[in-house]
C-alpha positions as CSV (number, residue, x, y, z in Angstrom):
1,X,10.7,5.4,-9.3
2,X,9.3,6.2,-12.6
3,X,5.9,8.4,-12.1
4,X,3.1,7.4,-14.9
5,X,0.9,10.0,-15.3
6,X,-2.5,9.9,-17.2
7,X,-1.8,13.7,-18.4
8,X,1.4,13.6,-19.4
9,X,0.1,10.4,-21.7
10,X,-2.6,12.6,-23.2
11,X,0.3,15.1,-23.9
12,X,2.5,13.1,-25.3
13,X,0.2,10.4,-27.3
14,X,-3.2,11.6,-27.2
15,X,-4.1,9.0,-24.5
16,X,-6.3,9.4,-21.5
17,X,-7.4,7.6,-18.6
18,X,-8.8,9.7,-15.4
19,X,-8.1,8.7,-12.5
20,X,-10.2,9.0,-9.2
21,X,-10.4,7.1,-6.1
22,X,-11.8,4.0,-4.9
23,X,-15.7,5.0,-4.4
24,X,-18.8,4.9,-5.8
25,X,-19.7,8.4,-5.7
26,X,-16.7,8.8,-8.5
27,X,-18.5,6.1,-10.9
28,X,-21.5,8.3,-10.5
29,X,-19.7,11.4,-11.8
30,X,-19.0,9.2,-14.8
31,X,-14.9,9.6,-14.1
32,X,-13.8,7.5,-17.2
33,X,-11.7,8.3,-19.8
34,X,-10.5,6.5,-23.3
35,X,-7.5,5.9,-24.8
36,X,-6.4,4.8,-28.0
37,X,-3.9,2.0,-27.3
38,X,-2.3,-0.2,-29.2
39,X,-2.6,-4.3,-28.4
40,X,0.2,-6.6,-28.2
41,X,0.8,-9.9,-25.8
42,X,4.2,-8.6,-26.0
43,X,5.7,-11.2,-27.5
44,X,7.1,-11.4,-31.3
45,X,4.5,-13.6,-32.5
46,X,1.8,-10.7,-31.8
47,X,3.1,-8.7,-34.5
48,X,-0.5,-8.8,-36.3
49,X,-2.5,-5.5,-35.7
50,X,-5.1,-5.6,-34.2
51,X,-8.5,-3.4,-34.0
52,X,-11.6,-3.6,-31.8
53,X,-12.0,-2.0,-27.9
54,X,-11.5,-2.9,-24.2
55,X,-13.7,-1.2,-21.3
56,X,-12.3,-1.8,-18.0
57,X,-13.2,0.0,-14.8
58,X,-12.8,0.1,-10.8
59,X,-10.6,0.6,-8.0
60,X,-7.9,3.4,-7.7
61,X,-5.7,1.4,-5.7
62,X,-5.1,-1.4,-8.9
63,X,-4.8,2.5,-11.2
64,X,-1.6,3.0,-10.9
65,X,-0.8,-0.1,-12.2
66,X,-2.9,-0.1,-14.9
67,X,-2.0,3.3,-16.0
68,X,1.7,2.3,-16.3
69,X,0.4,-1.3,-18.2
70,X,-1.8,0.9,-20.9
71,X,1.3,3.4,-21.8
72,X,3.0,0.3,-22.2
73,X,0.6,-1.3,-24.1
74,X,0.2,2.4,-26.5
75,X,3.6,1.9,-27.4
76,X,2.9,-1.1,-30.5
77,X,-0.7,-1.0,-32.2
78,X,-2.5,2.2,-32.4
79,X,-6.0,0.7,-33.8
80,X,-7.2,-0.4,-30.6
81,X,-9.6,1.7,-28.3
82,X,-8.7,1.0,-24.5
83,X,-11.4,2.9,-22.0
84,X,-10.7,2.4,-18.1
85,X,-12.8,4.2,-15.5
86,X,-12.0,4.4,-11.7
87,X,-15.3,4.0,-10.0
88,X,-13.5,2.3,-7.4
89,X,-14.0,-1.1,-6.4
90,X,-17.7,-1.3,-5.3
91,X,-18.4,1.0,-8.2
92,X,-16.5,-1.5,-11.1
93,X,-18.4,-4.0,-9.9
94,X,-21.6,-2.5,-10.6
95,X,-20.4,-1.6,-14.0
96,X,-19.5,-5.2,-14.1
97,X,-22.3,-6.5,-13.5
98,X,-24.3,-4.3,-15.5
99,X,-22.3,-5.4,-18.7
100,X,-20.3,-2.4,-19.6
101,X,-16.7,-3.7,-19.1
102,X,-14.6,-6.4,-20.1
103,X,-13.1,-6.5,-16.5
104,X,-13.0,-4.9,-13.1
105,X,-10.2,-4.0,-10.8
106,X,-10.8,-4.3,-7.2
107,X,-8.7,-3.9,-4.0
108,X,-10.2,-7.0,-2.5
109,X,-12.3,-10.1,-2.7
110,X,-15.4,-9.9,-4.5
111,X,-18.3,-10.0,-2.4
112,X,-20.9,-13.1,-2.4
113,X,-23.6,-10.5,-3.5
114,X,-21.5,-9.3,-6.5
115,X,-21.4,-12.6,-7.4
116,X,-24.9,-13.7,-6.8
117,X,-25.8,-10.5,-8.9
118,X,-23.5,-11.5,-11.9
119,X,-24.6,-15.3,-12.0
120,X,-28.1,-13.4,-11.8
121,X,-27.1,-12.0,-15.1
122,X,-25.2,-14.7,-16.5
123,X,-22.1,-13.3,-16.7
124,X,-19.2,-15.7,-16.2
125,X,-15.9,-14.0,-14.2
126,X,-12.6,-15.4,-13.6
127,X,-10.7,-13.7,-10.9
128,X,-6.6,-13.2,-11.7
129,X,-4.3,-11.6,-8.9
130,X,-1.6,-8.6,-9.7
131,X,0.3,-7.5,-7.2
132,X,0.4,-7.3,-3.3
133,X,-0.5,-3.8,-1.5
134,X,0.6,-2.5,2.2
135,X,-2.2,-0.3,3.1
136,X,-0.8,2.7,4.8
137,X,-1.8,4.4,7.8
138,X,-0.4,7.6,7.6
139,X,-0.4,11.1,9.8
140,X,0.8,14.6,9.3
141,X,5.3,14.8,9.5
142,X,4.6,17.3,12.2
143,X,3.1,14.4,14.5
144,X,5.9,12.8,16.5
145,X,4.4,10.8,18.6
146,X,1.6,8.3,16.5
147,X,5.3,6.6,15.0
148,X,3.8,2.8,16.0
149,X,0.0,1.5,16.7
150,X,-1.5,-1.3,17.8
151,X,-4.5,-3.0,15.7
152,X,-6.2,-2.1,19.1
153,X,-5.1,1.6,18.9
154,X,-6.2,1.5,15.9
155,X,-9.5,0.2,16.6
156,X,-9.8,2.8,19.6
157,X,-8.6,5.5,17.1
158,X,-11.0,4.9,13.9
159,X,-13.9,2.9,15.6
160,X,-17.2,5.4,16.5
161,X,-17.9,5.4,20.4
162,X,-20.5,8.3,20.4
163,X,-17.5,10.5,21.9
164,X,-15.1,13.5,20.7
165,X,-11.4,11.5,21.1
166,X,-8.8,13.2,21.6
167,X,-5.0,11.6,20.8
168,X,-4.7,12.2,24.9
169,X,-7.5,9.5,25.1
170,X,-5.0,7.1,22.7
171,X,-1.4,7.7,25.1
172,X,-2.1,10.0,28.2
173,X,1.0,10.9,26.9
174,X,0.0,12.3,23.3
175,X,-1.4,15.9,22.5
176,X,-4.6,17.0,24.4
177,X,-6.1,17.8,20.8
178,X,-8.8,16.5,18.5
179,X,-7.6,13.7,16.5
180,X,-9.0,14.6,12.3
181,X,-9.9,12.1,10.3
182,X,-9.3,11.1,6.6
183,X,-10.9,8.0,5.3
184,X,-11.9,6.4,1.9
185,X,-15.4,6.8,0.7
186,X,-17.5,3.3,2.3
187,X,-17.7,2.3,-1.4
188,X,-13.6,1.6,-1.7
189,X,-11.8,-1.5,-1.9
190,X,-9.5,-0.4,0.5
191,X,-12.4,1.0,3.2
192,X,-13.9,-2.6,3.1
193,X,-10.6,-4.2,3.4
194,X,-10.1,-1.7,6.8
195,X,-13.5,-2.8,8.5
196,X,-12.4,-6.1,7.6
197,X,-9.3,-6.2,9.6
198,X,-9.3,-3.5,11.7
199,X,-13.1,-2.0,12.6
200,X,-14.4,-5.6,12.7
201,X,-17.5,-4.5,11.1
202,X,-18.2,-1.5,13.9
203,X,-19.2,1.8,12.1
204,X,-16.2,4.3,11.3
205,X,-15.6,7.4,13.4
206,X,-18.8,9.8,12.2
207,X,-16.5,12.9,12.3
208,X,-14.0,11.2,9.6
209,X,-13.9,13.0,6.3
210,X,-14.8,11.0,3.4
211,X,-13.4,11.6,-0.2
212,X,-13.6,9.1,-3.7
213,X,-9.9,10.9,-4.6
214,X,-6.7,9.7,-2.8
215,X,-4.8,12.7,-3.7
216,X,-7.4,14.6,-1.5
217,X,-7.0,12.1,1.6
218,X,-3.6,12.9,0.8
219,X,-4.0,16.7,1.0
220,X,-5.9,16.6,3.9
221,X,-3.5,14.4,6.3
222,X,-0.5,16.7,5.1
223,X,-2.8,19.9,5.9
224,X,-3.5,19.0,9.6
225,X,-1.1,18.4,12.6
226,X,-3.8,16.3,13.9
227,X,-4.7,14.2,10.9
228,X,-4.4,10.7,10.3
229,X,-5.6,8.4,7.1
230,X,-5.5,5.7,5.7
231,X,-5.2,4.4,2.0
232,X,-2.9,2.4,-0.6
233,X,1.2,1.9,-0.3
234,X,1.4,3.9,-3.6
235,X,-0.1,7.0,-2.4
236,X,2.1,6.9,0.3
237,X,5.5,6.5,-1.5
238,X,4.1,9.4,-4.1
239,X,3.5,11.9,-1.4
240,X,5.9,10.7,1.4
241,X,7.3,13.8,1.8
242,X,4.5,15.3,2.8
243,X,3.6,12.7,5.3
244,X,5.0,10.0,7.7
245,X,4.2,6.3,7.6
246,X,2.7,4.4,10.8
247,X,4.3,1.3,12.2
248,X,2.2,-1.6,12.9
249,X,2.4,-4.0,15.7
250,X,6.0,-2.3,15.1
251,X,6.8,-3.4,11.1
252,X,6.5,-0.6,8.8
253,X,5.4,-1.4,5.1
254,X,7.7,-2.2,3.1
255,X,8.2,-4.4,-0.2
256,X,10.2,-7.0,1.7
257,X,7.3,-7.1,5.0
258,X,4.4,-6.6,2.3
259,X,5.3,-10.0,0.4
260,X,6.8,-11.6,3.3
261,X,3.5,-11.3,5.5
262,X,5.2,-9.3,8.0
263,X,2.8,-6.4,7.7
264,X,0.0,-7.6,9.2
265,X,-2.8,-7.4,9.1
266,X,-3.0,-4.5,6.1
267,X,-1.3,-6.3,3.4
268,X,-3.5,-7.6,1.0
269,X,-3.5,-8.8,-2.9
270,X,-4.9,-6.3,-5.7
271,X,-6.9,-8.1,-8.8
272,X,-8.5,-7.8,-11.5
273,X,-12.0,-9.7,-12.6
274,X,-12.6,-10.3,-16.4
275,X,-15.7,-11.7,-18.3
276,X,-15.5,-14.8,-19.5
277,X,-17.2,-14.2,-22.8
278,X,-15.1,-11.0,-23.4
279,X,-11.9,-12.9,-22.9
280,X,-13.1,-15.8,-25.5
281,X,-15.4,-13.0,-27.8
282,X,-13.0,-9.9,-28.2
283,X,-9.4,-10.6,-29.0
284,X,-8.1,-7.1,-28.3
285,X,-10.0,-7.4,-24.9
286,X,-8.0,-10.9,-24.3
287,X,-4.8,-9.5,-25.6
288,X,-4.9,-6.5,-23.4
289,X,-5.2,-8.9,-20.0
290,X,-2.5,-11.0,-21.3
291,X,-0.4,-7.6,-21.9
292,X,-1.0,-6.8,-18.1
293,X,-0.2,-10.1,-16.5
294,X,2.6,-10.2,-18.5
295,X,3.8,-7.0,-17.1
296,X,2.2,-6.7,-13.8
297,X,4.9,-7.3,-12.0
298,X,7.0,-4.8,-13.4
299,X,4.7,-2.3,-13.5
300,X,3.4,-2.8,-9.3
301,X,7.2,-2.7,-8.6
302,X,7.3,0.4,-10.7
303,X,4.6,2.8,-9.2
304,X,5.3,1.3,-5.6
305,X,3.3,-1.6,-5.2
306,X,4.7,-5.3,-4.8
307,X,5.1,-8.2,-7.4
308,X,3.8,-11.4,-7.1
309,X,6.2,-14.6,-7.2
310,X,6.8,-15.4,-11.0
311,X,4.8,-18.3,-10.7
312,X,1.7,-16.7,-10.6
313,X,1.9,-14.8,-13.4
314,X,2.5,-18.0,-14.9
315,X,-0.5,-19.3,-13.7
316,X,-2.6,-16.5,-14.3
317,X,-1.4,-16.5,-18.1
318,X,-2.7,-20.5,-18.2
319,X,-5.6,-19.4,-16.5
320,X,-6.2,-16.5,-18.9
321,X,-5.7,-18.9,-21.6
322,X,-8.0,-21.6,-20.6
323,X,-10.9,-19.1,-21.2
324,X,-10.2,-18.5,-24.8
């Protein structure tokens, strides 16, 4: 698998994007970056240049994706100026809303308030899907005996009780040691997507460790015998040799049981939002979403994620061009 890396584009081609994780705190540290990146629809009929810029921000679990779409998309016209932060999802909404991007990604649905606040501001949004994501439960490669859980061990894990558990409490059978957690800041696509499925709406475990950065959730599991987390398919392909994956109701995540719906409940589609106006307004900004549907697909397989079926590209594209 082919590693994009935001660095090694700002070694090569002067390019930068900065990635961070899916939570708010990281859109309050202002993690965004620019890069100068060309604009094509890919096709041979785009052969015009183009000038202008695109702002896009939100979640870290859609960045992988767009980081291997935008060196793509440096590879034609250099006269357009792409900037994408990674707030995370809750956080490139509120840049959304408050008019600084042409489009937000997002690890899950957006929320009836998001989109009471946007009509509130009149801005117009058209929601086009990506790829499909296994989230990953994940614990240290020295634990041997978390290998398959139950939604309800799950729930008994991760959901707070008032009480120190232990992964005794879990399996009488398991280690008599405290079970340390690593969890996505509240703010992340992928946190709300969790309460959704799995905590119900019950408060997380107090004692969990929150962090805005995936590679730190990342660090932590494979620091601790004891750890477990919890975050996007991606992460877990980059770093599986420093962790081991979790069965689920006994299907481990996998392309084929992600996009077949045998991973349940944790597989879930990735999007992106874009502004109405923008798409009809800014040609580069409409060029640069038809460059990523166009290549989505690719791309998702690429850094470990999951095309959609052909179709919906297809329909996202007429969809995309309705709005111009």
């Amino acid at each position: 698998m082919k590693k994009w890396k935001y660095l090694t584009m700002t070694a090569v081609m002067g390019s930068a994007l900065m990635l961070g994780a899916c939570g708010s705190d990281s859109a309050q540290n202002g993690n965004n970056a620019e890069t100068n990146a060309p604009a094509s629809s890919g096709q041979e009929a785009a052969d015009e240049k183009l000038q202008g810029s695109v702002a896009g921000d939100g979640s870290s679990t859609v960045a992988p994706i767009i980081e291997a779409v935008v060196e793509e998309y440096a590879g034609t016209q250099p006269d357009v100026k792409v900037s994408v932060g990674v707030s995370g999802t809750g956080g490139g909404f509120e840049k959304f809303i408050a008019g600084e991007t042409d489009f937000s990604n997002a690890s899950r649905n957006i929320k009836d308030e998001e989109k009471a606040k946007l009509e509130e501001a009149g801005i117009d949004f058209t929601e086009l899907a990506l790829a499909y994501d296994g989230l990953s439960v994940v614990v240290n490669p020295e634990n041997d005996w978390a290998k398959d859980l139950t939604v309800e061990q799950l729930q008994k894990i991760w959901i707070e009780d008032g009480k120190e558990k232990k992964w005794s409490d879990i399996d009488p059978s398991w280690p008599d040691e405290k079970i340390v957690y690593y969890s996505p800041g509240t703010d992340s696509g992928t946190y709300d997507y969790f309460d959704e499925v799995i905590l119900d709406g019950a408060d997380l475990v107090s004692s969990a460790t929150l962090s805005e950065d995936d590679n730190m959730l990342v660090q932590g599991v494979a620091g601790d015998k004891n750890a477990i987390g919890f975050f996007g398919y991606a992460y877990y392909l980059e770093n599986k040799d420093k962790l081991n994956i979790v069965k689920v109701n006994g299907v481990e995540p996998t392309n084929e049981t992600i996009e077949g719906g045998e991973y349940t409940p944790l597989s879930r589609p990735l999007f992106t939002y874009v502004k109405n106006s923008a798409m009809k307004d800014n040609e580069a900004a409409y060029d640069f979403i038809k460059f990523t549907l166009e290549n989505a697909g690719d791309m998702a397989e690429a850094v470990g994620y999951v095309r959609l079926p052909e179709e919906k590209y297809t329909e996202g594209l007429k969809t995309l061009e309705g709005l111009k």
